[in-house]
N, C-alpha and C positions, 0 to 999 in steps of 0.2 A: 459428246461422248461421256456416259458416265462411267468414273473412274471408281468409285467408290460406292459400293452394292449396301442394300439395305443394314443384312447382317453383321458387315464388316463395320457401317456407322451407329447400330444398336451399341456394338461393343464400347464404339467411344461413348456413348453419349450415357453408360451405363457406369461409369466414371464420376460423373454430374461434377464435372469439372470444365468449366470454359476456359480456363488457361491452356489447356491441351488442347483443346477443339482449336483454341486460335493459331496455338504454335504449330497445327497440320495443316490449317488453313493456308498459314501463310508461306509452308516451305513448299508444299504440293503446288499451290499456284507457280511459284519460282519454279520450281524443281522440275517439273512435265512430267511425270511418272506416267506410263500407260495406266498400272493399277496399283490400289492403295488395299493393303490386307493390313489387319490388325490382327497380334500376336495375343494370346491371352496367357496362361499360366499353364492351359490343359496341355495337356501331351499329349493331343492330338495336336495342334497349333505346334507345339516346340518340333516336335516330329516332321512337320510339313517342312520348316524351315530346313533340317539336316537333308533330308529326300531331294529337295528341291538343291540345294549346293552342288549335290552329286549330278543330278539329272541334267542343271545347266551346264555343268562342268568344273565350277568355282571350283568342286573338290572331285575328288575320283578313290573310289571303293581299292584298298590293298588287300593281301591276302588273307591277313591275320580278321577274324571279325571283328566290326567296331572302327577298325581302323581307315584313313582316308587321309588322302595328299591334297596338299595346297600347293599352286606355286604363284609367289609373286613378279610382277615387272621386272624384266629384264633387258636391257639392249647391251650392258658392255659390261666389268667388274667394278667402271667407275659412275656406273651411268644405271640407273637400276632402282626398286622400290622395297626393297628388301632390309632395313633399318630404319631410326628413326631421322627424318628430317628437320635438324635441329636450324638450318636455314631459314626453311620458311614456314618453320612453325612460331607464332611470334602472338605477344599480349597486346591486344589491343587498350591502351592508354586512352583515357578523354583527354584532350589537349587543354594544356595549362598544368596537367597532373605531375610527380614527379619521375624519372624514366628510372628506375635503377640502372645501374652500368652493366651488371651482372646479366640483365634479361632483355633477351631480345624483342622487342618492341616496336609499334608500330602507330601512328597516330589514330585513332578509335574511328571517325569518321572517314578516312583516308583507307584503315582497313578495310571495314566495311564496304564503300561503295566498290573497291576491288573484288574481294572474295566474292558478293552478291553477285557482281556479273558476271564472274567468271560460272556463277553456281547457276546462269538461269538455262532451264532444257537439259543440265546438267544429268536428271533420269529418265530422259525420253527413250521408250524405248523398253523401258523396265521395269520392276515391278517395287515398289517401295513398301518395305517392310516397318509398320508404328509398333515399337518393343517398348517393355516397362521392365525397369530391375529395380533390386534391392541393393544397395553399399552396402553392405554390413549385415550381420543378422537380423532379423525379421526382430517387430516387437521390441525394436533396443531401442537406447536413447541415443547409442553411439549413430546411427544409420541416416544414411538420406537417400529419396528415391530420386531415379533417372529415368527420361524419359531419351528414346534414340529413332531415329528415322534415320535408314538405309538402305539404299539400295544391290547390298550384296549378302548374298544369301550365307557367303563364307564366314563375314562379319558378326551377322543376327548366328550361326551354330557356334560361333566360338564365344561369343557373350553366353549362351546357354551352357556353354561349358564352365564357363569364368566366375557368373553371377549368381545369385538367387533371384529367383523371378517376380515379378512387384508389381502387376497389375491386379492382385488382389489388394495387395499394399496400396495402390494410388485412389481404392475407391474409402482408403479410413482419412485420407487426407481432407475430406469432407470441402472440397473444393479450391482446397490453396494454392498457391504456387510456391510454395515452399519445397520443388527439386530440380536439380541441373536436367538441362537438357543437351541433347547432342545431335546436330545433321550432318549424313556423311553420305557420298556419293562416289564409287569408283570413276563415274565418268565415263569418258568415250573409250569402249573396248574393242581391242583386236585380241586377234590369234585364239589357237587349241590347246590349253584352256585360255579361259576369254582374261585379260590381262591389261589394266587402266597404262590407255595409250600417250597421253597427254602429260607427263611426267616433267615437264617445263614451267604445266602450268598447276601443279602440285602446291596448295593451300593449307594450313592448319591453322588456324586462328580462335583464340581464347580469350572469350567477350566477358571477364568478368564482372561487368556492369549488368549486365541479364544473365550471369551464371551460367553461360550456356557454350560450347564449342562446335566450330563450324568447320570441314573438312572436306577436298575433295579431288577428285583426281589422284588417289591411291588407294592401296588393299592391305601393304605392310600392316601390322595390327598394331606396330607402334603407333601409327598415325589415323586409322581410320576405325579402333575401337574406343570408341568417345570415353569407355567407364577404366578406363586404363589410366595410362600417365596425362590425360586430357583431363578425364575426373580428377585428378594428384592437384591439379593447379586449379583447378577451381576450389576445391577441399582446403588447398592448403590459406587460400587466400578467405574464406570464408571461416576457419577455424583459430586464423591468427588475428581477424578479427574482434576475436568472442577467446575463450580462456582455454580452450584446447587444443590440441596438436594433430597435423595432418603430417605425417612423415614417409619414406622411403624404406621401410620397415620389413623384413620378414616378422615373425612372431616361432619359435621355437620351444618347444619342452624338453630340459633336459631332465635327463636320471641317470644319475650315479651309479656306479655298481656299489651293490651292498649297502644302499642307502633307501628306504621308505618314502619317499619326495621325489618331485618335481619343481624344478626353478625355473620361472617362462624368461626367457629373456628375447628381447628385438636386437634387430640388425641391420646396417645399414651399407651396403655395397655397389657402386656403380656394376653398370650392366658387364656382366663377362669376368668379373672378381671375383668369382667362390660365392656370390651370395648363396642361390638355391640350393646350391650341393654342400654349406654349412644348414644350410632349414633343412636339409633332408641326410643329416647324418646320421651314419647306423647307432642304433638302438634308442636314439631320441623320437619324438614325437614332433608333429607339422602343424603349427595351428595358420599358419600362413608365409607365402614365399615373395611380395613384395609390395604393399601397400597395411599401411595402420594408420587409423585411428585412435588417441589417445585421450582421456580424460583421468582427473586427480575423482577418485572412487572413496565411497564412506569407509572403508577400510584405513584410508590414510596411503595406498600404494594408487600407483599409476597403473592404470589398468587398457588393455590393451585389445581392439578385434581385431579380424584378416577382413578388410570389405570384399574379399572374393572368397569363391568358394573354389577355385580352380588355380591353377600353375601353367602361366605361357612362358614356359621355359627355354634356355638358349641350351642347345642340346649335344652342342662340339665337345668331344671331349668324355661324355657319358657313356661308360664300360663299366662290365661288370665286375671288374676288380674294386674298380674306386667312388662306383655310384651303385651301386646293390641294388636297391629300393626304386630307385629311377628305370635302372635298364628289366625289373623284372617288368615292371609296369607296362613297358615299354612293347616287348618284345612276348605279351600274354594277350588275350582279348579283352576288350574293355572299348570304350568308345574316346578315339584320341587323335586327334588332328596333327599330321605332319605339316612342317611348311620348309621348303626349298631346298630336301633333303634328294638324292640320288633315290631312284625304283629303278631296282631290275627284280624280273619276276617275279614282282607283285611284293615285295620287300624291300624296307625303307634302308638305307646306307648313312652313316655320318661320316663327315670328321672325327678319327680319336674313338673310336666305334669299339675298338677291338679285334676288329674282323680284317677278314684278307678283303683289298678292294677289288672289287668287281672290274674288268676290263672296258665295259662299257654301260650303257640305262641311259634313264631318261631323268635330266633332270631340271634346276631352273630355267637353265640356257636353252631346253628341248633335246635331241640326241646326244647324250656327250661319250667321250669314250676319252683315256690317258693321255695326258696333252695335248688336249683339247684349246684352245686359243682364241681371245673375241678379237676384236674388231681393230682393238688397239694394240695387238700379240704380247694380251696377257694372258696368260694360264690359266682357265676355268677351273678349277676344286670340283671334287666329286658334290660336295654340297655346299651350300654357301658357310661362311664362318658364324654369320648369325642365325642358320637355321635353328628353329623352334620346332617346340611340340605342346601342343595344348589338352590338360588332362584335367578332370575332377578329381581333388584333394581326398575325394571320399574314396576313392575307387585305390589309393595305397594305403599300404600294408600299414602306415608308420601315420596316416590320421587320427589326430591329435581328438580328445573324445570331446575334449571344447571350444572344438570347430564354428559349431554355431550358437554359443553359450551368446544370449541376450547382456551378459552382465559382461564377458569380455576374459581375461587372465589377467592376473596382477604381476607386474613386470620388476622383477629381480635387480635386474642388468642387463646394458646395453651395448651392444658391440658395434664400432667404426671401424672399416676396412678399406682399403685404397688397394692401388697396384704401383707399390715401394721397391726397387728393384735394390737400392743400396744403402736406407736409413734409417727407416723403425725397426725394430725388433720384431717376431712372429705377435706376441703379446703384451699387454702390460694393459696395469688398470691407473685409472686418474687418482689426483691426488687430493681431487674433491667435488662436489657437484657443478665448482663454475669451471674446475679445471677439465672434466668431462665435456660440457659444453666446447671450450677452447679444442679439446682432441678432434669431436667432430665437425668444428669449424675449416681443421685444419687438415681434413685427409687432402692427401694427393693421390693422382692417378693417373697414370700414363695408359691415354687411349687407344681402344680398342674397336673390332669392327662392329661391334654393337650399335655406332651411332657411323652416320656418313663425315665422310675426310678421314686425314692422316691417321694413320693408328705411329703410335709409340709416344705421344707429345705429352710429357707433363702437365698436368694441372690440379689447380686448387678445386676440389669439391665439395664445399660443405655439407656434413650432412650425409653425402650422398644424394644431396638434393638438389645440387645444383642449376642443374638443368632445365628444373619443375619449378622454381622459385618465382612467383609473380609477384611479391613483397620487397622491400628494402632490407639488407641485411640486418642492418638497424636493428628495424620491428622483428625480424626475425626472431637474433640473437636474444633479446630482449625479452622475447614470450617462450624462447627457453630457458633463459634463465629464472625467470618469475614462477615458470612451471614447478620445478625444482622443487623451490623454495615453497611451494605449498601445501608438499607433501610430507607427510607424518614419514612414511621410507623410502627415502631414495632411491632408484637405481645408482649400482656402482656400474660406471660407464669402463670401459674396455678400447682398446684401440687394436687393432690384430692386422699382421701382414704376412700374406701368405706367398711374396715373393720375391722375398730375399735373396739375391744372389751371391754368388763369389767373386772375387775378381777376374776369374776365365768364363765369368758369365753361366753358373751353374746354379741351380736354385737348391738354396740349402730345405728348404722343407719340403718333404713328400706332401702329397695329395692329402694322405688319409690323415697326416699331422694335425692338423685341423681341430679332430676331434678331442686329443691330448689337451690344446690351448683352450676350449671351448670347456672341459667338465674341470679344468684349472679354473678357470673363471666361478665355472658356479662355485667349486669349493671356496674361492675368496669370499662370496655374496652368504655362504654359510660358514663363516668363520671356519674355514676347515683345517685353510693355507696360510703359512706368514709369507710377505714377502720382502723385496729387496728396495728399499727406498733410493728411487734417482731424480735427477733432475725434471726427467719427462713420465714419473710416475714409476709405480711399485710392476715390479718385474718377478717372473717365477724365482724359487728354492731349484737347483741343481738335483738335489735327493727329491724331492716332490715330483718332478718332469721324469726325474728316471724310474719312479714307481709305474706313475701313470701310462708312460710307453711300454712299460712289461707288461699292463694290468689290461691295458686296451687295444696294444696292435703286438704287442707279443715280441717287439722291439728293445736293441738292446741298447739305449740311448746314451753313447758317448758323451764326457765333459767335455771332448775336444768341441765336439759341435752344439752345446751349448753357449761355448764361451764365442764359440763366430758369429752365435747367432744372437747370444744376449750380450754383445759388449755395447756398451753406448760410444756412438760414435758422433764425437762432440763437432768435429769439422763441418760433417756434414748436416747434422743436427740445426745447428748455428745457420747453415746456408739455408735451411728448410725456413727457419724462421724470417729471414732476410727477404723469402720469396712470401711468403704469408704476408708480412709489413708491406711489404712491396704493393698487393694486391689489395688488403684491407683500407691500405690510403687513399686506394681511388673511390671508397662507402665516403656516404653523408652520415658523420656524428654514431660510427661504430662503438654500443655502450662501453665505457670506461674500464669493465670488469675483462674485457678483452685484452687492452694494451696491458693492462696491470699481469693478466698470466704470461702473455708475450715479454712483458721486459724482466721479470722473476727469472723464466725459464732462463733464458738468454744470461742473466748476472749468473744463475745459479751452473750451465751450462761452461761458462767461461772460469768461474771459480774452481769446478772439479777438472777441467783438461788444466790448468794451471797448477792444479795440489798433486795431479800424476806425471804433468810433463809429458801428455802423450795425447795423440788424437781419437785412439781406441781405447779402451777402456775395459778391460775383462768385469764381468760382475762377479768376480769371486774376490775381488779386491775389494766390492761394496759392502755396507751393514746391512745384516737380516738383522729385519724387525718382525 
């Protein structure tokens, strides 16, 4: 039976690339596919892809035009395909190699002949879709192409949403193998919509030895869109090889009021922490919502792409009070993929939506309606906590004009965010390039349902990268610091926490605060702002924060809640760093410039609760500088 028609192998072979002929060769044998279609760039191909989602079922047509649902795997609230599987998603090691502690891992040949058998016949049955994209702007230096074979049609429309398309890109490659590849497979499907049944036997494996990642037996798009957080760990492991940075990044434009500039600064937040809804703050600009590329640029600044062109967004929570730009998008025509949200009539429902909830619809679970209960009598939610929405960056109001600028933005400043329920401040900037490094080594974050297991558990994220890290902290630390240092201008690094509580467990900062601590920043990165020198870095002016809340949210910013929310609070400060030691003990040979900001902080930390006698610390007792 031929699988693969004339026209469809003209296209490869029009490529004049035999690295890709081989890598379809050899997953189509594995893989069984009834039929192999090859994707081009035209829109008529990207077109067929969306039609086809809907026609199988993958997705289903809502009312608004444009619009259409996904849902993913579901059997229980604890049992389910709807986040990222950070279990068995794991870096394949050649053996003999070293394992880092931090990443989960798997012995190279050991993985391999697992995931292989689990992959063979894997698309019998289906129709496997050969896709080409672009990382990064077309024409850059920053960019590397990907090549993806898939067999769900939900997968290939949301990469056309995500990507730029690169199969006119794979034919300047003039025959190399110089781009990651991706094979992914939903696997054996049941149910209306059709729904990857085999969730036991759910693989993700990251071959950085051939650049390539191997997936299968899910549809979540954490796990089965190769050019995502699968592309992250190849990138990242490929760029800290060589002298540039692959990072966990949004990329933002801010602008002042009353100021002629733009300041680009990146971001780094685990999943469900205000990242997006800081990249899409009102009246700023989106040059990208979570993946960057970094290189030191002939300007002398660090300069900065979005490798996508799209936003897969976690969508709990977005109302039109505190996300504008998102919910108009949202809730207007445009082409935009919901995933494991509530429809009733033909209208998508969230979490934190805004809206009165519906009584009953259809949603991950199939019929649901007001406690609603699985299997193990837990309470089904109108949509799941990590439901998403996937959109083109082009298609808001607030796309940044240097979206797909070849050359990239030059990055200001850099902001780390964790979810800090009772230690850092909302803000505060480092108190120097290696002690920036140190801030984003050291976020914490207490888990959330963004990733599978417990939500509420503390932990160390570096970065915000944690999870993507296929390197040794080491080499990590090491190629950020070197970074730094070979740049003519810095970024001034930021540390920001947006969820500071009280002690009856209330969050001292609004939603839209955000935006206040964020055009502080750029004012520091433009000499605009003095601020207040502490042991964990230069914190806001009192009078500066009370301008800015009149100036921007119209707010009447008390000093009462300044001083709760800027005092340093040395107790706990000290236990933060005791949990950092704790964890960096277990790295091989973490560089030197680490322990040195660790044991400063700590002396300088235990000097100031000694010189007030107190464990909290107002900062109106500190020095402006």
């Amino acid at each position: 039976m031929q699988i693969i028609d004339q026209e469809n192998f003209d296209k490869l072979r029009a490529l004049n690339n035999e690295n890709v002929i081989k890598i379809v060769n050899e997953f189509v044998e594995l893989c069984r596919p009834s039929k192999v279609t090859v994707i081009t760039d035209s829109i008529e191909d990207i077109e067929y892809c969306r039609q086809t989602a809907i026609k199988i079922g993958e997705e289903a047509k809502l009312e608004i035009e444009g619009h259409t649902i996904h849902y993913d795997g579901f059997f229980s609230m604890s049992n389910h395909d709807q986040a990222r599987d950070k279990t068995n998603t794991k870096v394949l090691i050649p053996k003999g190699q070293y394992h880092p502690p931090a990443i989960n891992t798997v012995e190279r040949e050991e993985g391999l002949k697992e995931i292989l058998e689990i992959m063979k016949g894997c698309m019998e049955g289906n129709e496997c879709l050969i896709r080409f994209f672009c990382l990064g702007p077309k024409n850059s230096k920053f960019s590397i192409l990907a090549l993806q074979l898939t067999d769900s049609f939900y997968v290939a429309h949301s990469e056309d949403l995500l990507y730029r398309a690169g199969y006119e890109e794979f034919k300047k490659l003039n025959g190399s193998d110089e781009f990651f590849y991706f094979i992914h497979s939903s696997g054996e499907l049941i149910g209306d919509p059709p729904v990857t049944k085999n969730l036991d036997k759910r693989r993700i494996y990251v071959d950085l030895q051939e650049g390539r990642v191997l997936s299968v037996n899910n549809q979540y798009a954490g796990n089965s869109l190769g050019l995502k957080k699968l592309a992250l760990r190849l990138a990242i492991y490929k760029s800290n090889n060589e002298d540039w940075l692959t990072e966990h990044y949004f990329i933002l434009g801010v602008h002042p009021k009353g100021k002629n500039r733009v300041s680009y600064f990146c971001g780094a937040f685990p999943s469900a922490c205000g990242k997006t809804s800081t990249a899409m703050l009102p009246g700023q600009t989106i040059v990208g919502d979570d993946i960057a590329y970094l290189r030191v640029w002939d300007d002398g600044y660090a300069h900065a792409v979005n490798i996508e062109r799209g936003i897969f967004g976690i969508i709990k929570d977005v109302n039109p009070k505190n996300d504008p730009v998102i919910f108009e998008a949202l809730t207007t025509p445009r082409e935009t993929i919901f995933s494991n949200v509530l429809v009733t009539e033909g209208s998508p429902y969230w979490i934190g939506d805004g809206r009165s909830i519906p009584a009953k619809g259809i949603n991950f679970s199939g019929e649901w309606y007001v406690g609603r209960i699985d299997d193990d009598g837990k309470e089904i939610p109108l949509a799941h906590p990590n439901a998403r929405y996937t959109i083109r960056i082009e298609e808001l109001s607030n796309a940044d004009e240097n979206l797909h600028n070849p050359d990239g933005v030059p990055i200001s400043g850099i902001f780390y965010g964790g979810r800090d329920s009772d230690t850092l401040p909302p803000i505060l900037e480092s108190l120097s390039w290696e002690h920036g490094v140190f801030l984003g080594a050291s976020i914490e974050s207490e888990t959330t349902s963004a990733t599978l297991g417990a939500e509420g558990v503390r932990q160390i994220n570096p970065m915000s990268n944690h999870d993507f890290l296929v390197i040794s902290m080491r080499q990590y630390l090491k190629n950020h610091f070197d970074f730094g240092k070979r740049l003519k201008s810095c970024p001034k690094v930021f540390a920001t926490n947006y969820f500071l509580k009280d002690k009856a467990g209330k969050y001292l900062n609004g939603i839209l605060d955000k935006l206040c601590w964020v055009i502080w920043a750029e004012g520091r990165v433009q000499d605009d702002f003095k601020g207040i020198k502490t042991p964990i870095g230069y914190i806001p002016i009192y009078t500066d924060l009370e301008i800015l809340f009149e100036q921007y949210l119209d707010i009447d910013y008390k000093e009462a809640d300044y001083i709760e929310q800027f005092s340093i609070r040395t107790k706990k400060l000290l236990e933060k760093l005791e949990r950092i030691e704790s964890m960096y003990k277990k790295e091989e040979d973490v560089p030197q410039f680490f322990w040195d900001m660790l044991n400063d902080q700590r002396k300088s930390l235990i000097n100031l609760k000694n010189e007030y006698n107190m464990e909290e610390i107002s900062p109106l007792l500190l020095k402006k500088l």
